[in-house]
VOKOLTI-477284 format. One record per residue (C-alpha): residue number from 1; residue in one letter; z, y, x. Coordinates in steps of 0.02 Angstrom, whole numbers, always signed. Layout:
BEGIN
+------+------+--------+--------+--------+
! resi ! resn !     zz !     yy !     xx !
+------+------+--------+--------+--------+
!  NUM !    a !      Z !      Y !      X !
...
+------+------+--------+--------+--------+
end
This chain:
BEGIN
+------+------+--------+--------+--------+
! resi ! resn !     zz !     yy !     xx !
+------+------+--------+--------+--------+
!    1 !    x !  +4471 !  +1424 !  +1185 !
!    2 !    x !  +4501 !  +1551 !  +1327 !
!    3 !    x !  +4503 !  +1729 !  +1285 !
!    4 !    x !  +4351 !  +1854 !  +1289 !
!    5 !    x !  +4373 !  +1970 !  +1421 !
!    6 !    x !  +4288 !  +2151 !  +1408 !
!    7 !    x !  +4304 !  +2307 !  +1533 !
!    8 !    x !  +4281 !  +2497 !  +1509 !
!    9 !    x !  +4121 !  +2550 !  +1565 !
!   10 !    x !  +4202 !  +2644 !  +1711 !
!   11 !    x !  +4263 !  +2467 !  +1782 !
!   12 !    x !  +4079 !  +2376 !  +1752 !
!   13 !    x !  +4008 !  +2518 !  +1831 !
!   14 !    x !  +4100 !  +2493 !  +1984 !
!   15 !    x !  +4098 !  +2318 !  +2000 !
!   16 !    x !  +3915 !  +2329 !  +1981 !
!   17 !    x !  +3926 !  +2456 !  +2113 !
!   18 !    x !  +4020 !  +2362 !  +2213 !
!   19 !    x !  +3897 !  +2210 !  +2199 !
!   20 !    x !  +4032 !  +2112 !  +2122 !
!   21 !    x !  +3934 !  +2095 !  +1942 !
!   22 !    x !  +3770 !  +2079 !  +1895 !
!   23 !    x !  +3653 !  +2179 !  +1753 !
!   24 !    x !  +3714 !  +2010 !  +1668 !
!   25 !    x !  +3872 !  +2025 !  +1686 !
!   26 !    x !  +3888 !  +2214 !  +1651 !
!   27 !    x !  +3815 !  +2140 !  +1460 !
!   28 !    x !  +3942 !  +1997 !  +1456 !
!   29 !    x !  +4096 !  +2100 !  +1476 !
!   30 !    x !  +4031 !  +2255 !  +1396 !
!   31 !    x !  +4095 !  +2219 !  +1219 !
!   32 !    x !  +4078 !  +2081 !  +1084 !
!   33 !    x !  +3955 !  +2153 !  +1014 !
!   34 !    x !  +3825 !  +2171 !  +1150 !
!   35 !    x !  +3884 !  +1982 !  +1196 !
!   36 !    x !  +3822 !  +1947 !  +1023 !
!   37 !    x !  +3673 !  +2071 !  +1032 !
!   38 !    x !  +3628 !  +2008 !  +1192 !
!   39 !    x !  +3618 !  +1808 !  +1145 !
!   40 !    x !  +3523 !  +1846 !   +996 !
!   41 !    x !  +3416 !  +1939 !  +1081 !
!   42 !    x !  +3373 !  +1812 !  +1220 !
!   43 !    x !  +3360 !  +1689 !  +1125 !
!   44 !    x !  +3253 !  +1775 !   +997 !
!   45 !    x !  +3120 !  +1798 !  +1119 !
!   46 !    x !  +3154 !  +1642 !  +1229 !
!   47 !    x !  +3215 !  +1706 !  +1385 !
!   48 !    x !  +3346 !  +1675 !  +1483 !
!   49 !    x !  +3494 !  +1753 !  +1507 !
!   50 !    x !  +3510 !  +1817 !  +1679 !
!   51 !    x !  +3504 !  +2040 !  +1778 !
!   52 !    x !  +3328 !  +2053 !  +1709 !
!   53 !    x !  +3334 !  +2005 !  +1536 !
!   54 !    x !  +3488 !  +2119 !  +1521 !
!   55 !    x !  +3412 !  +2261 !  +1610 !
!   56 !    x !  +3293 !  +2251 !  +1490 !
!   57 !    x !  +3416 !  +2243 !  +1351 !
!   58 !    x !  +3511 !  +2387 !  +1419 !
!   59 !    x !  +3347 !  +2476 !  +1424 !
!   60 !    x !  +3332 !  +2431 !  +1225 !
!   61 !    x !  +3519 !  +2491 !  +1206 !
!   62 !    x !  +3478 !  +2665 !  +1294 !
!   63 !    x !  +3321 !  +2683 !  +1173 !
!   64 !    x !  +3422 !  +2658 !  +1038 !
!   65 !    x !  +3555 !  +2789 !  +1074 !
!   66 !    x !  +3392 !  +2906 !  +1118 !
!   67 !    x !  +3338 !  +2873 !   +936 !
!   68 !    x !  +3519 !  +2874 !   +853 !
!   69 !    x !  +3530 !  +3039 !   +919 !
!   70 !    x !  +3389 !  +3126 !   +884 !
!   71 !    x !  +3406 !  +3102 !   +712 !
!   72 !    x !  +3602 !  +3149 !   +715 !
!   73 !    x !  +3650 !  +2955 !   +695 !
!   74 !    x !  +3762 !  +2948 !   +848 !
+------+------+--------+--------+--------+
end
């Protein structure tokens, strides 16, 4: 099994900067987790996984830090 590469979010930003990644790809390297996050969540709702299903998840991410820290969670 080849091992799971992840970036700092400095490095995706600049490679999708750069136009060398995708919204998708930005996901898939982020972390395990939001690898994880991100499969259940496509698959949850049916969609595939390609930039606009993870812009949208991205979207859910950013809502969810929103939330986390107006109630002191984050």
């Amino acid at each position: 099994m080849a091992k799971e590469e992840y970036y700092p979010e400095e490095t995706l930003v600049e490679k999708v900067q750069s136009g060398e990644y995708g919204w998708k790809d930005y996901v898939w390297y982020h972390s395990r987790e939001w690898r994880t996050e991100y499969e259940k969540y496509c698959r949850l709702r049916d969609l595939p996984m390609d930039d606009d299903t993870a812009l949208r998840f991205l979207d859910m991410k950013q809502e969810e830090m929103e939330t986390a820290l107006a109630y002191g969670d984050a």
